[in-house]
N, C-alpha and C positions, 0 to 999 in steps of 0.2 A: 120498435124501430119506426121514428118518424120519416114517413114519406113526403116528400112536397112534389104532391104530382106523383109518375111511376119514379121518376128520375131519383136513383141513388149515390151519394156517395160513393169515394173508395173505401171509406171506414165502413160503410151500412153494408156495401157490397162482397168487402173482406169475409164479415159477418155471414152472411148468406152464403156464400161457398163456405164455409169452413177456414180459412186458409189466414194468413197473416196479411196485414198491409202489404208489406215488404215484397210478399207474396205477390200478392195481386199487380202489383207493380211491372213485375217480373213476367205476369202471365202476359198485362199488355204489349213488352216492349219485345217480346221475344216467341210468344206464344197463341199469338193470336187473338189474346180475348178484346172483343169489340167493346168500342168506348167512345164517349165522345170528350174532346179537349176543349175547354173555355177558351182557350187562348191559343195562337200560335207558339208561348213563349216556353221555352223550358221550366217544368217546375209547375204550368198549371192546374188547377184543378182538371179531376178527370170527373164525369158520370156516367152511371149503366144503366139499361133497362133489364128489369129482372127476366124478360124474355132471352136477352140475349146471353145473361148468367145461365141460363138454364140451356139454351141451344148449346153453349160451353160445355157442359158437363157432358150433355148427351151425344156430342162429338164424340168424346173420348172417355164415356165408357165400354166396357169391354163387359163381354160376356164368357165365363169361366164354362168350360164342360165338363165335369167330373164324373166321365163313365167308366 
C-alpha cells in the first residue's frame, strides 16, 4: 500500500479496516469515522490517518466474557 505521507485514501483505508469502499463511506457519513474532505463539494475525495482508523476500531471493540 502506497503511502504519500500518513494520508490514506478511501480505497487504501477501505483496505486496512477490512471493510468495502461502500462500507467506509457509510461508516463516514453515519458512523463516525473521522476524515478529512478535499472539497466542500459533494462527491469529494475523502483522506484518513491511520491513527484515526485505529482509534475507530478501538472505540467499538467489545470485550466477550465467557465464564
Amino acid at each position: 500500500m502506497e503511502q504519500k505521507g500518513n494520508w490514506l485514501t478511501a480505497k487504501e483505508a477501505a483496505g486496512y479496516l477490512g471493510v468495502h469502499v461502500k462500507t467506509l463511506y457509510e461508516l463516514c457519513e453515519v458512523g463516525g469515522l473521522r476524515h478529512t474532505r478535499l472539497t466542500d463539494r459533494p462527491g469529494a475525495k475523502l483522506r484518513f490517518q491511520p491513527m484515526w482508523l485505529d482509534e475507530f476500531l478501538t472505540e467499538r471493540s467489545q470485550v466477550n466474557n465467557f465464564s
